[in-house]
matplotlib code that plots the C-alpha trace (Angstrom):
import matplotlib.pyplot as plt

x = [-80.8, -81.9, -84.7, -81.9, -79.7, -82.3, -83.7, -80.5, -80.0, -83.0, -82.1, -82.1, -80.4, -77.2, -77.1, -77.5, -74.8, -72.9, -73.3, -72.2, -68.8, -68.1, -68.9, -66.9, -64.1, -63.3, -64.1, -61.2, -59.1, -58.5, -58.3, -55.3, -53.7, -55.0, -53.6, -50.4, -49.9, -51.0, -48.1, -45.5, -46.7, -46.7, -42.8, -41.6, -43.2, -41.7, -38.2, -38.5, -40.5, -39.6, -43.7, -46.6, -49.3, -52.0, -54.8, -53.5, -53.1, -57.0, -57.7, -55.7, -57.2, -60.4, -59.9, -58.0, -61.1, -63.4, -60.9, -61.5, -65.5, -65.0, -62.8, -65.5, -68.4, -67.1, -65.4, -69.1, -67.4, -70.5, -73.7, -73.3, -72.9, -70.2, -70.4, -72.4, -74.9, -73.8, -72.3, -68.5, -66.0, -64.8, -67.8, -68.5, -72.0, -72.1, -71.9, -69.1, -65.7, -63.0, -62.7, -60.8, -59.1, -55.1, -53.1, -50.5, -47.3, -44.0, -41.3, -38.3, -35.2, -33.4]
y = [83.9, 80.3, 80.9, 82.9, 80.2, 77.8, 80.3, 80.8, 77.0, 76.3, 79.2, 77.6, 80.5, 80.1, 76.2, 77.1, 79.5, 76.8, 74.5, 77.0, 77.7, 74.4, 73.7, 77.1, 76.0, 73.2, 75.2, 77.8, 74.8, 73.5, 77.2, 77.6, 74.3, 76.1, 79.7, 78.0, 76.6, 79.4, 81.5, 78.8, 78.6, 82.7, 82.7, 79.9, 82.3, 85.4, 83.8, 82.5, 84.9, 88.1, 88.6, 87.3, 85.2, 87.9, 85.0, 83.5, 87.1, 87.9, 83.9, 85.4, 88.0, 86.8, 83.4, 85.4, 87.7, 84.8, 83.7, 87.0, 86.3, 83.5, 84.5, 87.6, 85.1, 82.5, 85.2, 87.0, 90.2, 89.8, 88.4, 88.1, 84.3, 83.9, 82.2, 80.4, 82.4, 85.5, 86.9, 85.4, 88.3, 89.5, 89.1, 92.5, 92.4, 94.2, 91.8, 92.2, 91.5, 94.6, 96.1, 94.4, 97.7, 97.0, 99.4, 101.1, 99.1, 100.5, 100.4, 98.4, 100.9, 100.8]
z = [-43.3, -43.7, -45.9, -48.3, -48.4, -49.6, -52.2, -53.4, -53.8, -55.8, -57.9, -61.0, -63.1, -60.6, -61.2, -65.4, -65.3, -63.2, -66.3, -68.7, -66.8, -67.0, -70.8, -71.7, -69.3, -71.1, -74.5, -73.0, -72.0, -76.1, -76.5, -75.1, -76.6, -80.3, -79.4, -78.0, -82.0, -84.0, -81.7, -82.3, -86.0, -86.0, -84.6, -86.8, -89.6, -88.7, -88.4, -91.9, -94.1, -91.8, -91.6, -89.8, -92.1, -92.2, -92.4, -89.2, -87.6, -88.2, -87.1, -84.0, -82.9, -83.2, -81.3, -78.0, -78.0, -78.1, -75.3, -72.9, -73.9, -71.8, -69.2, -68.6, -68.1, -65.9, -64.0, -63.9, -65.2, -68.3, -68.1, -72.2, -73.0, -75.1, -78.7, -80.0, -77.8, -78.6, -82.2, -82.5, -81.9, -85.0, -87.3, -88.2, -85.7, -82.6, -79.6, -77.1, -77.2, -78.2, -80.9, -83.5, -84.9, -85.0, -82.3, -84.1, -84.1, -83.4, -85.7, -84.6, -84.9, -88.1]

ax = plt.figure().add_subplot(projection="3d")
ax.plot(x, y, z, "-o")
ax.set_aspect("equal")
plt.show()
């Protein structure tokens, strides 16, 4: 069991993907701050207009899937690095993420 433990150690893919969690943590960290503004920015829009900025809405969707990119590889639910090493979510390549089809919104009763 020794001899595991100290191959496992000098495992230098373990220690790299250490690196990377760290670097995309605090990449996720100003993620949140960013998200957290385009949502107030989204409500404070809605309230006013009675829509959601379609721009911001595409902005959106793509940064939160960029978001759960993360999230999947420091959780090691994906091997995938996530952008810049991989296609950014969104882009119209193939390369992880969900799809970026919009559900099918209910209509609020009249």
């Amino acid at each position: 069991m020794d001899a595991n433990v100290k191959e496992n150690v000098k495992n230098v893919d373990t220690w790299l993907r250490g690196l990377f969690i760290i670097i995309f943590g605090v990449i996720f960290y100003f993620l949140i701050g960013i998200i957290w503004l385009l949502v107030i920015f989204q409500f404070v829009t809605k309230v006013i207009t009675g829509k959601l900025n379609e721009q911001l809405e595409k902005f959106s969707s793509g940064l939160t899937q960029y978001a759960l990119q993360i999230l999947d590889y420091v959780t090691f639910q994906s091997e995938t690095r996530p952008f810049p090493f991989s296609p950014y979510p969104g882009s119209g390549t193939s390369g992880g993420g969900k799809s970026t089809e919009k559900k099918n919104k209910a209509e609020p009763p009249a």
